[in-house]
N, C-alpha and C positions, 0 to 999 in steps of 0.2 A: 504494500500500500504506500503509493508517494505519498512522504512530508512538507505539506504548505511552506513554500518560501518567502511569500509574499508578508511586507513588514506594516503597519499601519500604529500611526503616533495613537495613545489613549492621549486622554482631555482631562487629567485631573484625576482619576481615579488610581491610575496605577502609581502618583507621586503619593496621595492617598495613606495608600496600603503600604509603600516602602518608608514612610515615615515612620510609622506606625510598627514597622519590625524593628527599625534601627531604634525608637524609643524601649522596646522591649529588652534588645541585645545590652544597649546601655545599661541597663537595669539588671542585668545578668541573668534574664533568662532565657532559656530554652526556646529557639524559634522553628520551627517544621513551615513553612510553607506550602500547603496543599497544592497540587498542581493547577485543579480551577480554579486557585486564586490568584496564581504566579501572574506580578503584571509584566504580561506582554502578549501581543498579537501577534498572529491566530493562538485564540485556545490551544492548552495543552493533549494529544491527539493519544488516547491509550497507545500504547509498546506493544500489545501484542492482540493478533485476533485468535483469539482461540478455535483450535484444530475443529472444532466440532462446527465450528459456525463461518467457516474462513472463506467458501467458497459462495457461501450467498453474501454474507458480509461485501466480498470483493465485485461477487454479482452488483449487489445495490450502490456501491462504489461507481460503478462504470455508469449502468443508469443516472444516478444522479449526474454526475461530471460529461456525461455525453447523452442527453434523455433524448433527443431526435434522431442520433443514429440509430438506436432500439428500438423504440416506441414513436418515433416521430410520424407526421402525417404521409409520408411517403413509403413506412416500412408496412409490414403485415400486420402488426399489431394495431398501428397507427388511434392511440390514445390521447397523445398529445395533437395538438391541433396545431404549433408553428414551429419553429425551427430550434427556439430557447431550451436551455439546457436549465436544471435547476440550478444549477451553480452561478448563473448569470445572476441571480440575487441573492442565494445564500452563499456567501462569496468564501473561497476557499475551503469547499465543499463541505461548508455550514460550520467554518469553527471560527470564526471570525466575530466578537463580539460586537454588539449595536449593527453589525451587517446582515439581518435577519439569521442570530448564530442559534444553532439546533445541540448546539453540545448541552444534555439534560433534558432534552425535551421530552424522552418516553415518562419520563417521571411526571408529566404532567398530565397524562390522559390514563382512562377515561376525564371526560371534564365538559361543564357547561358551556355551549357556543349561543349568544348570544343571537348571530346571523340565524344559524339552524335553529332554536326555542328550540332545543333541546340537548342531553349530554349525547358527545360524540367521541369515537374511537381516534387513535392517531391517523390510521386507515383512514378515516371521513375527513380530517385535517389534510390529507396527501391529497386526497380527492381534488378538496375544494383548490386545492393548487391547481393541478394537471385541469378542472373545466374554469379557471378564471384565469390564473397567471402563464400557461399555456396553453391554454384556450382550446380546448378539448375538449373530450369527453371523461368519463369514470373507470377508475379500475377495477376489476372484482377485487373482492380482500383474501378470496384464495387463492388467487393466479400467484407462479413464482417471480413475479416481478415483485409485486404488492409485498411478499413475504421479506426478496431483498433488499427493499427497500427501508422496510421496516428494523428488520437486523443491522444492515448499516448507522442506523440511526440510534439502534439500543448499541452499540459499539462504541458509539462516539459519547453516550452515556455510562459506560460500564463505569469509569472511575468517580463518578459522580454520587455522594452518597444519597441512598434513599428517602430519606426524611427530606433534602433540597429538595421541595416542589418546584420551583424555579430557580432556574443558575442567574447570576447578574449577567446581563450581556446580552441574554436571548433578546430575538427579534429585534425593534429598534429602540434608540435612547427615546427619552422625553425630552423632548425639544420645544422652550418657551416662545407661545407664539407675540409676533410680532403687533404692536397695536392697530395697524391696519389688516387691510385687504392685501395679498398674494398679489402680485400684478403682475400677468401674460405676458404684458410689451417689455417691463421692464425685466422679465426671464427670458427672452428672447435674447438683450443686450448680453445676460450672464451667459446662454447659453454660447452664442457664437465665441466668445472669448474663450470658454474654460473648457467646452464640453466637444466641440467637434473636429477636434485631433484626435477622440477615439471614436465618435457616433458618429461622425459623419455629419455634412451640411444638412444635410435633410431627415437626419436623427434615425436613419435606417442602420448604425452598427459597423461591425464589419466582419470578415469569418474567417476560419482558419483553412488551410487547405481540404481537410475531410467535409467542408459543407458547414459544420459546429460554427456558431459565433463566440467571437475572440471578444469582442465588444456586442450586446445586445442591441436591438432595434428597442426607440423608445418610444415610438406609435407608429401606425401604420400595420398593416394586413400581418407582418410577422411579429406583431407584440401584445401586450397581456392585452385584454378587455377590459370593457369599463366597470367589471363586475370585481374585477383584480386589489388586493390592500394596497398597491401600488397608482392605484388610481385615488383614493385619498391623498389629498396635496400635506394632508399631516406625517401620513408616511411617509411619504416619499423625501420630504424637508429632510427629515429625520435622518433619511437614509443617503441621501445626498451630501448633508452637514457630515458626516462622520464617512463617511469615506469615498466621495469626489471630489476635485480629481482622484484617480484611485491612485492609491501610494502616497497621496500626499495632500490630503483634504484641505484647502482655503476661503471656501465659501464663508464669510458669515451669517448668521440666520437670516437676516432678512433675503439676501440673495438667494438662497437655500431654498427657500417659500416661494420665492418668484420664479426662481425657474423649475418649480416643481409644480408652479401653477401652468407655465410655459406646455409645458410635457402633457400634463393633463390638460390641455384647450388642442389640443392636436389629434385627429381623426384615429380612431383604432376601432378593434371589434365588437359589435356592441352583442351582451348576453341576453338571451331570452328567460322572464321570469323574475327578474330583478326586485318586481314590488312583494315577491314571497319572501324573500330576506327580512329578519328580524321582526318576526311575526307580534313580539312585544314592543309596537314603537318606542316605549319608553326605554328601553334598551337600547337602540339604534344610534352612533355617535354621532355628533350634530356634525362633524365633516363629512357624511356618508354622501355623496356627490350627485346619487338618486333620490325619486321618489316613489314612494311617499315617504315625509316625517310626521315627528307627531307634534309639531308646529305650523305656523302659516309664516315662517318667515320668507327672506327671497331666496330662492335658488342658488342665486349665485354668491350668498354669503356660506350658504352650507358649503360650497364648493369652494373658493377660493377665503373666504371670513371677510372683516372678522373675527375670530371665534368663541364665544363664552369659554372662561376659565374652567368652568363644571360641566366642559359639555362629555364629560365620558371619555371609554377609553379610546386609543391611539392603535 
């Protein structure tokens, strides 16, 4: 199994924590640093896959880091609906913290999904991925994909103790929003400056020789749906702020928001059934970019803000 090379600055937390041991050692005690807490990026990756589980393990491996060569719309399985790889957003094949990071994450499910009003399996979590963020269809949760999929994922959890319902890091940071409104024109400006030496002028990406993209499409026919967490402009800030440019993230928030409003005001696929999501409006976060809420505000503060301090989660 390749070890992540790719380096990414933390923002405070990892000075944090090393404070926080050098006050300990000063004081003469005894310090162990757990590995998921070691600061530094990518997450620390378990040593070994154990013989019984090595080949799906490695299996879900491949799937994840190449999901169109396998399951893409062109192969026989054809699951996935565009070209994106899962690794295109859980970046370094989900151990990447604040980069939608997956290290810990079986420890979280079963568990309540607010979208679905109801609790759901990791399996139903992978789902909602594979028909929003690659725009497809569902996987059975017996098929051997579904299985290595799932194994790669408890692997990357093995060292993570089980009481941790959540590891710090997974998914994205909280990111405080800006007192206005996201503004489209004004991410447009950030985008052509910072963003399309990897995406490209016209945000379509770019790929590697096998077909895979090396840089993802960020709208347009090969990118997520509007149904996607990545079509929330609070997501997406989030996930832009902490690690674009990749390698070496400069955005500040307010730029973050705009050109994540940018990205979200640009044509992609739109999903069918949308107004079934979050069957408790009250549940619903007020950035959800659809309708209906369970307010009469304008649309376009739900989408761009805006946004109440309590509007729910991110």
């Amino acid at each position: 199994m390749p070890h992540p090379t790719a380096h990414h600055r933390t923002r405070g937390t990892s000075a944090v924590l090393v404070l926080s041991v050098l006050a300990l050692l000063a004081a003469g005690v005894c310090v162990v640093v757990p590995p998921w807490l070691a600061p530094h990026d990518p997450w620390h990756w378990p040593h070994e896959v154990p013989a019984d589980r090595a080949a799906l393990v490695r299996e879900g491996e491949r799937l994840f880091n190449e999901t169109a060569l396998h399951v893409g719309p062109t192969t026989p399985k054809a699951v996935s609906g565009n070209g994106m790889a899962c690794r295109n957003c859980h970046l370094s094949g989900g151990t990447v913290r604040n980069a939608m990071g997956l290290v810990g994450i079986t420890r979280r499910f079963p568990q309540f999904n607010a979208r679905a009003g109801k609790k759901i399996l990791l399996e139903d979590r992978i789902n909602g991925c594979f028909e929003r963020s690659l725009n497809g269809r569902r996987m059975p949760n017996e098929s051997r994909e579904m299985r290595a999929m799932v194994a790669y994922m408890g692997w990357l959890s093995d060292e993570v103790p089980a009481e941790m319902t959540k590891m710090p890091g997974q998914g994205v940071m909280k990111l405080p929003d800006p007192p206005r409104a996201a503004n489209p024109e004004l991410g447009a400006e950030v985008f052509a400056r910072k963003c399309v030496s990897c995406h490209g002028p016209q945000g379509q990406g770019s790929r590697n020789a096998d077909g895979t993209y090396l840089y993802p499409p960020l709208w347009g026919p090969d990118s997520f749906n509007n149904g996607a967490g990545m079509h929330r402009v609070r997501t997406a800030a989030a996930f832009i702020y902490r690690n674009m440019p990749l390698g070496d993230p400069l955005l500040n928030v307010e730029d973050a928001y705009d050109v994540a409003a940018f990205l979200n005001s640009q044509p992609r696929p739109q999903r069918a059934g949308l107004e079934r999501d979050y069957p408790d409006r009250k549940l619903k976060p007020f950035d959800s970019p659809y309708a209906p809420w369970a307010d009469s505000e304008d649309p376009r503060r739900h989408k761009y803000g805006p946004f109440p301090q309590s509007s729910g989660s991110r």
